[in-house]
Structures are given as structure tokens and as C-alpha cells.
mmCIF file of the N, C-alpha and C atoms, coordinates in Angstrom:
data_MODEL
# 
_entry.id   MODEL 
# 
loop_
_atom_site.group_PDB 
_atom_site.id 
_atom_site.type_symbol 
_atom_site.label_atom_id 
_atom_site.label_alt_id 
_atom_site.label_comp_id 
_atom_site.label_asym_id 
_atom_site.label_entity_id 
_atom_site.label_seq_id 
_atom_site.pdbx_PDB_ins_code 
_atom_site.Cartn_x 
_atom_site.Cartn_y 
_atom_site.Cartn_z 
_atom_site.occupancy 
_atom_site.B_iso_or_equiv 
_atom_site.pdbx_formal_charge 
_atom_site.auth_seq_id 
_atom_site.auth_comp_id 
_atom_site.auth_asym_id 
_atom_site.auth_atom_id 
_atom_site.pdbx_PDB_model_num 
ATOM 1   N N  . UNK A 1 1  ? 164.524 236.830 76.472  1.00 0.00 ? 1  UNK A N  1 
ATOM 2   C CA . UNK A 1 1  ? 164.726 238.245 76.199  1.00 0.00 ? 1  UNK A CA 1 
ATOM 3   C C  . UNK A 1 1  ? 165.506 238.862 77.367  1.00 0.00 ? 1  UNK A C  1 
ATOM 4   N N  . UNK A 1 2  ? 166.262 239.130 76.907  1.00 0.00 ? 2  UNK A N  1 
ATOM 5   C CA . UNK A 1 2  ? 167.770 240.068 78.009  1.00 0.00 ? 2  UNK A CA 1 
ATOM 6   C C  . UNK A 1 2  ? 166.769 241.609 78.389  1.00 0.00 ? 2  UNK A C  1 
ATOM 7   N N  . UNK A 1 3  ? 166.707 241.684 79.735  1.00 0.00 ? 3  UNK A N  1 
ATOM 8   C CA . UNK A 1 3  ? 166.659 243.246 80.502  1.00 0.00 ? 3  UNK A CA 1 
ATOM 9   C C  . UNK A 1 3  ? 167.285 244.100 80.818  1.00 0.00 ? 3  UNK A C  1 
ATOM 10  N N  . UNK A 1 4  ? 168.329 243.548 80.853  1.00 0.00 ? 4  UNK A N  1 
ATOM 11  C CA . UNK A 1 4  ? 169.311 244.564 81.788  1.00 0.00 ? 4  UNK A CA 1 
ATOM 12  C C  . UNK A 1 4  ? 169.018 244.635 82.945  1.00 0.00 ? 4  UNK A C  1 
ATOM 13  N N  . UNK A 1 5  ? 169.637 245.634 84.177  1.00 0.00 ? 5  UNK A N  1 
ATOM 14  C CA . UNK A 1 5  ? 169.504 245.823 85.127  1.00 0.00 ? 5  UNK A CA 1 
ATOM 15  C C  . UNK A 1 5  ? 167.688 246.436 85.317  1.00 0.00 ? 5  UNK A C  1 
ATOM 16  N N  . UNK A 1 6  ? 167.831 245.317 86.382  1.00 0.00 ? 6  UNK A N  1 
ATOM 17  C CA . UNK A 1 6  ? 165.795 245.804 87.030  1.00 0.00 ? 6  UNK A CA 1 
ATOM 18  C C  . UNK A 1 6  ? 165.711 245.540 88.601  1.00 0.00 ? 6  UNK A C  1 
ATOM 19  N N  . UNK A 1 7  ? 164.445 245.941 88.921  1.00 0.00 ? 7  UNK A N  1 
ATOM 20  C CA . UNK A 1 7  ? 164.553 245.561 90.538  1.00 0.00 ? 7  UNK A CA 1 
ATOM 21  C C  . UNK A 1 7  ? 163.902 244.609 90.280  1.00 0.00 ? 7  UNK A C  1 
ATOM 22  N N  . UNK A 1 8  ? 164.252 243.192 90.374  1.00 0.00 ? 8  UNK A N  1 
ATOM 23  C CA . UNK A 1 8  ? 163.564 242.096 90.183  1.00 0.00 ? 8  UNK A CA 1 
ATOM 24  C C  . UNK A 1 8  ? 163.562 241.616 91.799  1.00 0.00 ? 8  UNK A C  1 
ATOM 25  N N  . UNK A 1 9  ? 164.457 242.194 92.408  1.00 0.00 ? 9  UNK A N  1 
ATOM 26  C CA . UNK A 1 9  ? 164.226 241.685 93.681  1.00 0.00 ? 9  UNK A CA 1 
ATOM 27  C C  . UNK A 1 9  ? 164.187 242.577 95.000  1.00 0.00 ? 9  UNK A C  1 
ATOM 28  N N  . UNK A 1 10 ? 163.413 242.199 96.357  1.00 0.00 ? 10 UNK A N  1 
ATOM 29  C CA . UNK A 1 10 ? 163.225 243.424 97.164  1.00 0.00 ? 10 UNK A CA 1 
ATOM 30  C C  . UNK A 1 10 ? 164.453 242.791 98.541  1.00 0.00 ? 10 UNK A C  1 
ATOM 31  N N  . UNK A 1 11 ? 164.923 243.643 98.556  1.00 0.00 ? 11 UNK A N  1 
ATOM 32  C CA . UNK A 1 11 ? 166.325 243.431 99.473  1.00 0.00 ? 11 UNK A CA 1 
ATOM 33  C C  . UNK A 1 11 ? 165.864 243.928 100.999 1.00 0.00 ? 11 UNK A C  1 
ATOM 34  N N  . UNK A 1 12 ? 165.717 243.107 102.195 1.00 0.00 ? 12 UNK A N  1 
ATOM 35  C CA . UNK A 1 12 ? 165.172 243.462 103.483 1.00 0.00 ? 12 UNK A CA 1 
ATOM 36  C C  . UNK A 1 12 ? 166.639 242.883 104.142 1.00 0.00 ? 12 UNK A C  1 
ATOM 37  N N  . UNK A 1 13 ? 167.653 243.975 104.876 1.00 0.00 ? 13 UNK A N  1 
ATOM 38  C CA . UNK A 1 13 ? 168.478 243.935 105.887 1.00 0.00 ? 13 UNK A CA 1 
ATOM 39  C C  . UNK A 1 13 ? 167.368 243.110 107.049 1.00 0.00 ? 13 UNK A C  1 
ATOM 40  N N  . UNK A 1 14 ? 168.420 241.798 107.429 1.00 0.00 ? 14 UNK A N  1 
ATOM 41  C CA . UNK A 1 14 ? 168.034 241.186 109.105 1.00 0.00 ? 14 UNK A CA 1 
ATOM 42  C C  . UNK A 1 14 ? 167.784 241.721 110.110 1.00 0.00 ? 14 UNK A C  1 
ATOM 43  N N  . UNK A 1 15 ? 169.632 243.028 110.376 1.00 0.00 ? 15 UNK A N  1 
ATOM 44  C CA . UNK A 1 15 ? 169.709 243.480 111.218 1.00 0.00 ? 15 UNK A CA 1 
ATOM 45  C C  . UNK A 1 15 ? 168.689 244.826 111.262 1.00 0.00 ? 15 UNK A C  1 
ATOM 46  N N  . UNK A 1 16 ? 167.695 245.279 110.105 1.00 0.00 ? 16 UNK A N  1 
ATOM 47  C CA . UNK A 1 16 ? 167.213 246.731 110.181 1.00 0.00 ? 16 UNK A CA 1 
ATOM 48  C C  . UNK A 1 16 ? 167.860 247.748 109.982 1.00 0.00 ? 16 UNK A C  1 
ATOM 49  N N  . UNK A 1 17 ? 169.114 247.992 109.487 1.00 0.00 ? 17 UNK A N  1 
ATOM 50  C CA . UNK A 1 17 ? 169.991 248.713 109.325 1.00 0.00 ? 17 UNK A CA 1 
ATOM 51  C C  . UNK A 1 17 ? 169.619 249.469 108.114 1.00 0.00 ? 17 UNK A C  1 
ATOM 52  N N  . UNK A 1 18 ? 168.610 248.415 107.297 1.00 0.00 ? 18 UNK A N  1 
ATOM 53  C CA . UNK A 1 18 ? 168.104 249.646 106.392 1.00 0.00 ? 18 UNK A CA 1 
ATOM 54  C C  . UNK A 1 18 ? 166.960 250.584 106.132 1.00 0.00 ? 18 UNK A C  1 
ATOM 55  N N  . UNK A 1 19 ? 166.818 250.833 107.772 1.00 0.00 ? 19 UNK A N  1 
ATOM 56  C CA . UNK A 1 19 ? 165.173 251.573 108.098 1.00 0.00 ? 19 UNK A CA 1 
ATOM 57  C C  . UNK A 1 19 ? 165.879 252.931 108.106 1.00 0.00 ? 19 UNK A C  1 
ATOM 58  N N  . UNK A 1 20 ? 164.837 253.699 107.690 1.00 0.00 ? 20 UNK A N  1 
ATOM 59  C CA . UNK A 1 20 ? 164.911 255.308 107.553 1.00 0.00 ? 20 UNK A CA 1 
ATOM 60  C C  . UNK A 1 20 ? 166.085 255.749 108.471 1.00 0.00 ? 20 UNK A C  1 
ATOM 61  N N  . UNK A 1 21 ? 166.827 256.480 108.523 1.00 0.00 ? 21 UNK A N  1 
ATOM 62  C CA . UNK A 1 21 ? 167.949 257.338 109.465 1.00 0.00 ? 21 UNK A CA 1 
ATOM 63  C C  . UNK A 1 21 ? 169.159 256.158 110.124 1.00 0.00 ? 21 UNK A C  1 
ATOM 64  N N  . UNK A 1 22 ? 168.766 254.877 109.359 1.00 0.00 ? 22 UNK A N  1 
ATOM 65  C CA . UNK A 1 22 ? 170.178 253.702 109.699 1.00 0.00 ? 22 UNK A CA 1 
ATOM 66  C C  . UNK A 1 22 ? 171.329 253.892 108.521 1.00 0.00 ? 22 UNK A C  1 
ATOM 67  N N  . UNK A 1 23 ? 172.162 253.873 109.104 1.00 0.00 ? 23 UNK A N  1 
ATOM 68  C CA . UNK A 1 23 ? 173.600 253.699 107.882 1.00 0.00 ? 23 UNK A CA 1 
ATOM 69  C C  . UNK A 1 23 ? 173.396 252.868 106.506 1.00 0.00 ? 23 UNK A C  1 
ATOM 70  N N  . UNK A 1 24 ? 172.223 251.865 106.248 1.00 0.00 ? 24 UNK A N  1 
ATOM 71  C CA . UNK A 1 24 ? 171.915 250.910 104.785 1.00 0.00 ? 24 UNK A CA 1 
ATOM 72  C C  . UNK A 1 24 ? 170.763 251.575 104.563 1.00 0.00 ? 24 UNK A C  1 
ATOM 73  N N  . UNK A 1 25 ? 169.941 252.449 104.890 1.00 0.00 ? 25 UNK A N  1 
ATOM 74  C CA . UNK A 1 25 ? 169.008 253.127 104.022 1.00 0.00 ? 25 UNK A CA 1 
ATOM 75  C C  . UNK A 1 25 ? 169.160 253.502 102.671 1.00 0.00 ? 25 UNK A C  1 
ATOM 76  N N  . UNK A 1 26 ? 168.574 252.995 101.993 1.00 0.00 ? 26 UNK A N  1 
ATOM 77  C CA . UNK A 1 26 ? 168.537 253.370 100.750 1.00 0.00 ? 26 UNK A CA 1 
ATOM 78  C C  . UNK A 1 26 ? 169.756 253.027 99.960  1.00 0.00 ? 26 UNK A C  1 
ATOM 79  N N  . UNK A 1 27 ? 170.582 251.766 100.452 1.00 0.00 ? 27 UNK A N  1 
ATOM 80  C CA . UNK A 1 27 ? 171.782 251.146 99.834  1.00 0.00 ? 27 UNK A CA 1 
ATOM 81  C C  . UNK A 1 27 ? 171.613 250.444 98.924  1.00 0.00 ? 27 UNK A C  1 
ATOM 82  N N  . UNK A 1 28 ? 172.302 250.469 97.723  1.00 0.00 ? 28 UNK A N  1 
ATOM 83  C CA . UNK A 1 28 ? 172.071 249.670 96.568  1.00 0.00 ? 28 UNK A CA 1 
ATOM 84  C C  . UNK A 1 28 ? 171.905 248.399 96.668  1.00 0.00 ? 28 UNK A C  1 
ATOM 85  N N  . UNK A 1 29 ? 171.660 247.032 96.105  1.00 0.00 ? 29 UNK A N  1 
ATOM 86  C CA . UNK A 1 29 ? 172.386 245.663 96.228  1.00 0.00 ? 29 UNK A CA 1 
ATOM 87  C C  . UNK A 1 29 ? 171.777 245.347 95.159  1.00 0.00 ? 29 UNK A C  1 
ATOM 88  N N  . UNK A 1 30 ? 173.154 243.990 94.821  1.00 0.00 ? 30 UNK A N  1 
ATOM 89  C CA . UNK A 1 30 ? 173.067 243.508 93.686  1.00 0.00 ? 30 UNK A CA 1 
ATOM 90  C C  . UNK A 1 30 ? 172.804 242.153 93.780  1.00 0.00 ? 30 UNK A C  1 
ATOM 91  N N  . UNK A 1 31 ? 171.720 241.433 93.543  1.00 0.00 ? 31 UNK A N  1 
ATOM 92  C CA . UNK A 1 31 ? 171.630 239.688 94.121  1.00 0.00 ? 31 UNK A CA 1 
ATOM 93  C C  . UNK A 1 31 ? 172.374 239.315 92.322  1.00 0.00 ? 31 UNK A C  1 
ATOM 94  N N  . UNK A 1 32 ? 172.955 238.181 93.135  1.00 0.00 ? 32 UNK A N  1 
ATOM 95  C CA . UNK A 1 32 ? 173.671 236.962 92.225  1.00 0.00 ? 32 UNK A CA 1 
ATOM 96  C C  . UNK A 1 32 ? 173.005 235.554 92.164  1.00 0.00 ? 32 UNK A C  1 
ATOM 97  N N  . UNK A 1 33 ? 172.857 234.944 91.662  1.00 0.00 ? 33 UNK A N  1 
ATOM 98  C CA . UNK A 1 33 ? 172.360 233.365 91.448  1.00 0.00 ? 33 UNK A CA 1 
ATOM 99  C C  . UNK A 1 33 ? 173.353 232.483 91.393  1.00 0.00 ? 33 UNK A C  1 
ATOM 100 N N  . UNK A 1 34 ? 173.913 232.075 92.574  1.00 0.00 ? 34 UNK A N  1 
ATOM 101 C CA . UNK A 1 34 ? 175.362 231.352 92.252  1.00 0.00 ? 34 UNK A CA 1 
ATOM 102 C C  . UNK A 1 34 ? 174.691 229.866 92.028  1.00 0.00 ? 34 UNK A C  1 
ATOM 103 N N  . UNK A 1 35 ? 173.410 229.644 92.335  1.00 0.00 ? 35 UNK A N  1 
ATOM 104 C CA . UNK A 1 35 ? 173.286 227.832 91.692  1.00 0.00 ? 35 UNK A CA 1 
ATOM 105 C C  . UNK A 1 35 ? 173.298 228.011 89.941  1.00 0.00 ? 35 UNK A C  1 
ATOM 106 N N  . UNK A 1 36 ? 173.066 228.918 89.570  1.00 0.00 ? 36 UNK A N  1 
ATOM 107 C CA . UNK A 1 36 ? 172.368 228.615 88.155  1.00 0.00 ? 36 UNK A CA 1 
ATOM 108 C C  . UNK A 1 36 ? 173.466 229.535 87.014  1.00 0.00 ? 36 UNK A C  1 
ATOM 109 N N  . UNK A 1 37 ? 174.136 230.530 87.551  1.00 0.00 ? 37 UNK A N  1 
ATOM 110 C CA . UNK A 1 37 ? 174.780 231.453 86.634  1.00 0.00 ? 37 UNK A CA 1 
ATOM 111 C C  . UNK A 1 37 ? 176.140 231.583 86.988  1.00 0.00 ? 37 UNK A C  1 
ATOM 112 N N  . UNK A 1 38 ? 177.166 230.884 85.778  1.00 0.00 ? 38 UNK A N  1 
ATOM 113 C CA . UNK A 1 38 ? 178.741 230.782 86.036  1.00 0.00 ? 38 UNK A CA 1 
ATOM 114 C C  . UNK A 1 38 ? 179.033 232.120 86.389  1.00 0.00 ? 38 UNK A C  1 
ATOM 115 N N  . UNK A 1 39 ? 178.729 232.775 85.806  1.00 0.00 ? 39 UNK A N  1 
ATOM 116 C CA . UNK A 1 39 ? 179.068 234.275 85.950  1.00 0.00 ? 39 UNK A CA 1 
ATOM 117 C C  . UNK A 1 39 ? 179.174 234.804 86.716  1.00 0.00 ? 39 UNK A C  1 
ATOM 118 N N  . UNK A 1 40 ? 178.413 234.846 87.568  1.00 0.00 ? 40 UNK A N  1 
ATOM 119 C CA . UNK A 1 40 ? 178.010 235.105 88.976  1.00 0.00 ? 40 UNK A CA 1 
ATOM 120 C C  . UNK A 1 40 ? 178.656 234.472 90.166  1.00 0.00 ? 40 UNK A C  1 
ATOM 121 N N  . UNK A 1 41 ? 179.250 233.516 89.899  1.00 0.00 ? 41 UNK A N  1 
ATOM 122 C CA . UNK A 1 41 ? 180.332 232.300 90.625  1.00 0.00 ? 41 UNK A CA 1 
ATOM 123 C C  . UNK A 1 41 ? 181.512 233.000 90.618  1.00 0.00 ? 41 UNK A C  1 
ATOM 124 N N  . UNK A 1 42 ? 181.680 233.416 88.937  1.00 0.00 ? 42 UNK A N  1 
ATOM 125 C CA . UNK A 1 42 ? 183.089 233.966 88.999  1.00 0.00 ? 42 UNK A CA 1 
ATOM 126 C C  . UNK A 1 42 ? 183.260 235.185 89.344  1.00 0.00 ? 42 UNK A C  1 
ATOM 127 N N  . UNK A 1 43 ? 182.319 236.075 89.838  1.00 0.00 ? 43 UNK A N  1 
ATOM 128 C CA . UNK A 1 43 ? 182.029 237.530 90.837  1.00 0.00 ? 43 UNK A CA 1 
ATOM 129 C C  . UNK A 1 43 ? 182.549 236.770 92.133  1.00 0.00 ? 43 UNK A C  1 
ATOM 130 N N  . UNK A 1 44 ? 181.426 236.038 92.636  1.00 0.00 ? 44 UNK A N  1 
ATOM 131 C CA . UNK A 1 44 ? 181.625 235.279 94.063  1.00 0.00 ? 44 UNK A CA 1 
ATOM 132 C C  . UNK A 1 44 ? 183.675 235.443 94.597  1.00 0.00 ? 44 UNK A C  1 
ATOM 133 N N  . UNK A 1 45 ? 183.602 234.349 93.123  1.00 0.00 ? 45 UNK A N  1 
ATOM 134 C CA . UNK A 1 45 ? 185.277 234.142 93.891  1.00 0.00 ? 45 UNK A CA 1 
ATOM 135 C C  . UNK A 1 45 ? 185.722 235.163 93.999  1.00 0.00 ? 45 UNK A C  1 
ATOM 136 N N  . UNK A 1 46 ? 185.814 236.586 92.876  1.00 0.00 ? 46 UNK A N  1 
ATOM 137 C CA . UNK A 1 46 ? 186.713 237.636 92.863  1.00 0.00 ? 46 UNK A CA 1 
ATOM 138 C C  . UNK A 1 46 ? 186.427 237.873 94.735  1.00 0.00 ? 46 UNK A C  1 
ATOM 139 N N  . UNK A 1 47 ? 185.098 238.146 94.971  1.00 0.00 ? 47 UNK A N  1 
ATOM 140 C CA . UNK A 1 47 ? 184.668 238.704 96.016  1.00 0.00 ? 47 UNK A CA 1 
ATOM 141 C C  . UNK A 1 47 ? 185.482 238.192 97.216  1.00 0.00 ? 47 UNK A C  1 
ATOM 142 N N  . UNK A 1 48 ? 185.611 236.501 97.610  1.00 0.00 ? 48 UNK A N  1 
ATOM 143 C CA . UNK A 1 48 ? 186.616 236.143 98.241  1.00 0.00 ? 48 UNK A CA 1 
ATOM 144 C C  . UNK A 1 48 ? 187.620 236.551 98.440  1.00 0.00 ? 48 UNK A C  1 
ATOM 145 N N  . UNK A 1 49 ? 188.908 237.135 97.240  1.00 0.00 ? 49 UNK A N  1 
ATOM 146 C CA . UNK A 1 49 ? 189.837 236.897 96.973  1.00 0.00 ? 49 UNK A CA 1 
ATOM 147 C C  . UNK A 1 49 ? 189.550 238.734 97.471  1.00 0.00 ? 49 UNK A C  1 
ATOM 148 N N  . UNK A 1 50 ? 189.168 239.338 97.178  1.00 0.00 ? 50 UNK A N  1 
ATOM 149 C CA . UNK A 1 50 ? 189.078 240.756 97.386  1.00 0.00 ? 50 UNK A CA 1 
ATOM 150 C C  . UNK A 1 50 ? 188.916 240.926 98.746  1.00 0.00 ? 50 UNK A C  1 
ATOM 151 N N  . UNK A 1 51 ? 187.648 240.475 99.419  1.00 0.00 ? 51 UNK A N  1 
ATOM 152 C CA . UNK A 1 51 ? 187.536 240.951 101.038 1.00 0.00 ? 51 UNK A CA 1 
ATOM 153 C C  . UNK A 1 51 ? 188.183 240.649 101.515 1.00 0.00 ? 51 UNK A C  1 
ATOM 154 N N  . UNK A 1 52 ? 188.066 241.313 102.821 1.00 0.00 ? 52 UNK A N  1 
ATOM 155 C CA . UNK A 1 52 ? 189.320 241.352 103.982 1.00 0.00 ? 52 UNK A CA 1 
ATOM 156 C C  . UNK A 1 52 ? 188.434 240.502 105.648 1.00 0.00 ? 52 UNK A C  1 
ATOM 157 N N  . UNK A 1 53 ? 187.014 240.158 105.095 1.00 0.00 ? 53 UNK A N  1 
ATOM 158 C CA . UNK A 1 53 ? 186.228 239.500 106.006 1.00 0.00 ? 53 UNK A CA 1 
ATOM 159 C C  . UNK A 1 53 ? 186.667 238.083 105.769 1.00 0.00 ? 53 UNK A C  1 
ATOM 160 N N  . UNK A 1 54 ? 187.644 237.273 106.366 1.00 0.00 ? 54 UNK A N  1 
ATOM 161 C CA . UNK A 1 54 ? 187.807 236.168 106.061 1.00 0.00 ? 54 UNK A CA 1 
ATOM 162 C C  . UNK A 1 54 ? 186.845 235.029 106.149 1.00 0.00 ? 54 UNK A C  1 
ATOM 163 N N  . UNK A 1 55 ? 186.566 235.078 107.499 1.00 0.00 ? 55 UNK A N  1 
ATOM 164 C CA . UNK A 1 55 ? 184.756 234.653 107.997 1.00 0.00 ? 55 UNK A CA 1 
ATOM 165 C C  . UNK A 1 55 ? 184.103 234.375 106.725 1.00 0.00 ? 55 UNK A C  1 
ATOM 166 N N  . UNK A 1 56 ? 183.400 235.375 106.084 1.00 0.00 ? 56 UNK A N  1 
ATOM 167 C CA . UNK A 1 56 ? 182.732 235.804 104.957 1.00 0.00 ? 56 UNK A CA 1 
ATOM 168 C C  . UNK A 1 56 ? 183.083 235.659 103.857 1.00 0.00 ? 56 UNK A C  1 
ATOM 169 N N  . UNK A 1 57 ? 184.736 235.281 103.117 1.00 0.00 ? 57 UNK A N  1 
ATOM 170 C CA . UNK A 1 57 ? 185.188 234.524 101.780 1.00 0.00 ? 57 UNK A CA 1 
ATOM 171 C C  . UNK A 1 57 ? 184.997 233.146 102.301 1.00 0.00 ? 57 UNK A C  1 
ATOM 172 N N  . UNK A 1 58 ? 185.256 232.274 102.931 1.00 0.00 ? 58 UNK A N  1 
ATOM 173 C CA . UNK A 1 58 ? 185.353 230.816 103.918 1.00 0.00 ? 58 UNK A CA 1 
ATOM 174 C C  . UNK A 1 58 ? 183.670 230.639 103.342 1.00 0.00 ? 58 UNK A C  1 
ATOM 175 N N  . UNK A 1 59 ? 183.099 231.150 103.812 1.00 0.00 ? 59 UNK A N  1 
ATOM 176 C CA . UNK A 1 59 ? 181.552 230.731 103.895 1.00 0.00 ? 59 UNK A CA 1 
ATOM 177 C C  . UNK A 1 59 ? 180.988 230.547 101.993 1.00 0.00 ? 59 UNK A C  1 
ATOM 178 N N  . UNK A 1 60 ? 181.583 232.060 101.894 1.00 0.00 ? 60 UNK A N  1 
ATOM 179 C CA . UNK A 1 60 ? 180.989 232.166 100.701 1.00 0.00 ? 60 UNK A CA 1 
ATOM 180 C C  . UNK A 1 60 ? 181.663 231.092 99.663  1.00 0.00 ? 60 UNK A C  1 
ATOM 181 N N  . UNK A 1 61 ? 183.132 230.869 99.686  1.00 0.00 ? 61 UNK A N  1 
ATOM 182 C CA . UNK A 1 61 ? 183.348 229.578 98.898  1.00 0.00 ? 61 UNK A CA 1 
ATOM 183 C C  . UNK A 1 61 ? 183.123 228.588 98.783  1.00 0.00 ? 61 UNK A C  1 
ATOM 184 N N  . UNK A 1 62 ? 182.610 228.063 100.052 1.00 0.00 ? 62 UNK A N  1 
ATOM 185 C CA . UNK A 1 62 ? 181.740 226.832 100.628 1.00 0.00 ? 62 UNK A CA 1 
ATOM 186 C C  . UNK A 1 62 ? 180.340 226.859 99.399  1.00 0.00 ? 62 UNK A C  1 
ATOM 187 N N  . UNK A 1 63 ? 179.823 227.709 99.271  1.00 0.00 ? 63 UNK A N  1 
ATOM 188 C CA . UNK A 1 63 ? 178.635 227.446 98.653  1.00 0.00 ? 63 UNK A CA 1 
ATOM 189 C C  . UNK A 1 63 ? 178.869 227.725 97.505  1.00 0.00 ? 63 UNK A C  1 
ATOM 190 N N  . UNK A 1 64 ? 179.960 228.573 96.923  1.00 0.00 ? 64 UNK A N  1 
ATOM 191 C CA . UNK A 1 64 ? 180.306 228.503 95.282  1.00 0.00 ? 64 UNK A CA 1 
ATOM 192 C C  . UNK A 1 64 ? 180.672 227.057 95.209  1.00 0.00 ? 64 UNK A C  1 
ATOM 193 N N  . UNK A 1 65 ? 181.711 226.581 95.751  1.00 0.00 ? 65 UNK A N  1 
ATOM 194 C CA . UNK A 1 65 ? 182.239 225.107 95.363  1.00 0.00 ? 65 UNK A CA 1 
ATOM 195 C C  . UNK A 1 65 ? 181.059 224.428 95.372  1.00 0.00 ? 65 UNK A C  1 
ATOM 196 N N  . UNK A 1 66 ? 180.018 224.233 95.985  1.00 0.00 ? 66 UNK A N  1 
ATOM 197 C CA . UNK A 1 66 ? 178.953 223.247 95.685  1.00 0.00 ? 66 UNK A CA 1 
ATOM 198 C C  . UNK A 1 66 ? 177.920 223.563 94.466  1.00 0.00 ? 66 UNK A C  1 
ATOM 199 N N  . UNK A 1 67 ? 178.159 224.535 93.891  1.00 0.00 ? 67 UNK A N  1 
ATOM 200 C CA . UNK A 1 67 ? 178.008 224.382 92.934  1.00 0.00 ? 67 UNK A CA 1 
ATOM 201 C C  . UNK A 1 67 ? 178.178 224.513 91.573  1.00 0.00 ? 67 UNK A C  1 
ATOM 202 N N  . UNK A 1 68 ? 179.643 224.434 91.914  1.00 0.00 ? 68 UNK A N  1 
ATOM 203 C CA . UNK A 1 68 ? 180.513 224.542 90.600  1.00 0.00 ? 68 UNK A CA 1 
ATOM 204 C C  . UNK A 1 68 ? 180.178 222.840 89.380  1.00 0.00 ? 68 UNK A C  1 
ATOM 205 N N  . UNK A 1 69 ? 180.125 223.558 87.916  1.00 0.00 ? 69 UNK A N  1 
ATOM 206 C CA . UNK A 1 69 ? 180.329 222.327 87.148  1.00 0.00 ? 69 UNK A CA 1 
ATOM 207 C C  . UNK A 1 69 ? 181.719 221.981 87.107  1.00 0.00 ? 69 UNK A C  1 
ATOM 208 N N  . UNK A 1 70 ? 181.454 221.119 86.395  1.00 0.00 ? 70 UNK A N  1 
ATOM 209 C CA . UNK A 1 70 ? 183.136 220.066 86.030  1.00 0.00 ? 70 UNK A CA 1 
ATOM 210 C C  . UNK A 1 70 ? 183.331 220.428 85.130  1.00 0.00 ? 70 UNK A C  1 
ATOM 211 N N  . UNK A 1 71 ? 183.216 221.420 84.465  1.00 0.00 ? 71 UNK A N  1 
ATOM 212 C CA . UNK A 1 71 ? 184.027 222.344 83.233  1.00 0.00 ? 71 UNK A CA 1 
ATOM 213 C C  . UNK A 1 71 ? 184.179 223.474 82.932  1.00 0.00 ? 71 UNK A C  1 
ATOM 214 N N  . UNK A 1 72 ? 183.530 224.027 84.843  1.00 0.00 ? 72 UNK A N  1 
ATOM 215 C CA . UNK A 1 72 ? 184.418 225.198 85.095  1.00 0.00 ? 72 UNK A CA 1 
ATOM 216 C C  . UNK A 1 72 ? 185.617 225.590 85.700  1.00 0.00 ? 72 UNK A C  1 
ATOM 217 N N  . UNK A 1 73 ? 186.396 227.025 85.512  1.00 0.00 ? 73 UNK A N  1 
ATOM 218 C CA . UNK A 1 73 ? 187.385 226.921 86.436  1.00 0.00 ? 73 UNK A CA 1 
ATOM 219 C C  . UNK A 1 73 ? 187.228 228.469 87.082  1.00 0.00 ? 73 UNK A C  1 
ATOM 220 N N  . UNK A 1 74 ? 187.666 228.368 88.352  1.00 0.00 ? 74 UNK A N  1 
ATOM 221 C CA . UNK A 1 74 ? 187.381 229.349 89.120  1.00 0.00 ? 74 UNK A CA 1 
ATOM 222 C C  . UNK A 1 74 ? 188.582 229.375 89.887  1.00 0.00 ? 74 UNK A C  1 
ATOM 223 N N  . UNK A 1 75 ? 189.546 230.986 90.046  1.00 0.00 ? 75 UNK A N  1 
ATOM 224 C CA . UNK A 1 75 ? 190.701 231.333 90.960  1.00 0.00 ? 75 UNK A CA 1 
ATOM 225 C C  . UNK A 1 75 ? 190.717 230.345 92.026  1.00 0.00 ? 75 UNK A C  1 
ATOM 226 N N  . UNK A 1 76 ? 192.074 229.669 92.035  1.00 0.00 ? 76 UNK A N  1 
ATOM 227 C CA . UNK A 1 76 ? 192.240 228.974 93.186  1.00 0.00 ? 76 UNK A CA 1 
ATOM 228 C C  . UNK A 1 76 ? 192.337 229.746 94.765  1.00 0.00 ? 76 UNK A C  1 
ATOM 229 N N  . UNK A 1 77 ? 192.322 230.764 94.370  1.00 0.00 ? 77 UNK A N  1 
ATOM 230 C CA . UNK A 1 77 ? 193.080 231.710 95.748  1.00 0.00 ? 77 UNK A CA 1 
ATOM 231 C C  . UNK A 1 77 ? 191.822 232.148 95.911  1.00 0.00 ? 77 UNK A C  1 
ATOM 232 N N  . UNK A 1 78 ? 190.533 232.148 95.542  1.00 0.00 ? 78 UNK A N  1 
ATOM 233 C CA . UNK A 1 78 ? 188.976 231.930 96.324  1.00 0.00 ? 78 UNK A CA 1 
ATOM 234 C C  . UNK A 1 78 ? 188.816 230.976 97.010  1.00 0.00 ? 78 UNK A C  1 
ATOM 235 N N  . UNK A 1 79 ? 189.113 229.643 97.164  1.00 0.00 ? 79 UNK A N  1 
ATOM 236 C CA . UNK A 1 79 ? 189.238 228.443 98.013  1.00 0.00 ? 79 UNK A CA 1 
ATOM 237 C C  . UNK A 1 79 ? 189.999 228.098 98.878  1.00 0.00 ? 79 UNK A C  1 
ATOM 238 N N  . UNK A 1 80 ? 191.167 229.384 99.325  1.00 0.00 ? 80 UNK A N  1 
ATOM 239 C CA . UNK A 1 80 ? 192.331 228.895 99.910  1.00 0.00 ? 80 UNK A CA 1 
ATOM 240 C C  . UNK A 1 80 ? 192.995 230.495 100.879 1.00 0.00 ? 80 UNK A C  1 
ATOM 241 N N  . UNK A 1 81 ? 192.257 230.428 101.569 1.00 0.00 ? 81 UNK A N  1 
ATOM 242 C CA . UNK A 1 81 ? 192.457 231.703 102.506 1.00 0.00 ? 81 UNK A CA 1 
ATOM 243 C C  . UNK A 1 81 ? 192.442 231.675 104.018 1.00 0.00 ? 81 UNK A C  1 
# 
């Protein structure tokens, strides 16, 4: 049975940035399941191909590619930055 959007999950910043009177207080986020949901893979890459944190597309393609199937296809220009 499909939900739609829910808080299925509780989002805790490392740095604390999202305690009362910090700049991530009360910031949205959206978790993805990149082992289990293509869909969500193919967000990932856009996300690569979009940021300007190179650091942070590098990493993040690292862990889409591991778990990509063999009968998906995903922007080459997410893997190559």
C-alpha cells in the first residue's frame, strides 16, 4: 500500500546545526534508498551532475555505482566529473 510522503524517518545533523537558533533548524530532508529503489539512483545521479560540491558528486557516485543493476542506465556525466 503506497503513502505518499510521511516522516518515516528522524533526520539528526552530526554537526548540530540543526539545534534551535542554528542555520538547519527545522530544515526539511528527504532520505532516498539508493540500495533498493532505481528511482532514487536516478535522483542521486541528477544530484551529481547538478552540484557544484565535487567532493560530494565523487563520493556519492561511488555508492550509486555499487549498486546499480545490469539493466539499468544512469547519466554518464554522474560518473565522470
Amino acid at each position: 500500500m503506497a503513502r505518499g510522503l510521511w516522516n518515516k524517518f528522524q533526520v539528526k545533523r552530526s554537526d548540530g546545526t540543526d539545534r534551535r537558533g542554528e542555520k538547519h533548524y527545522r530544515c526539511d530532508y528527504f532520505v532516498l534508498d539508493l540500495t533498493h529503489d532505481p528511482v532514487a539512483r536516478q535522483a542521486a545521479a541528477q544530484y551529481c551532475i547538478a552540484t557544484a560540491n565535487v567532493d560530494l558528486a565523487r563520493d556519492l557516485a561511488i555508492i550509486i555505482q555499487h549498486h546499480v543493476s545490469e539493466n539499468e542506465t544512469l547519466p554518464d556525466a554522474a560518473f565522470h566529473r
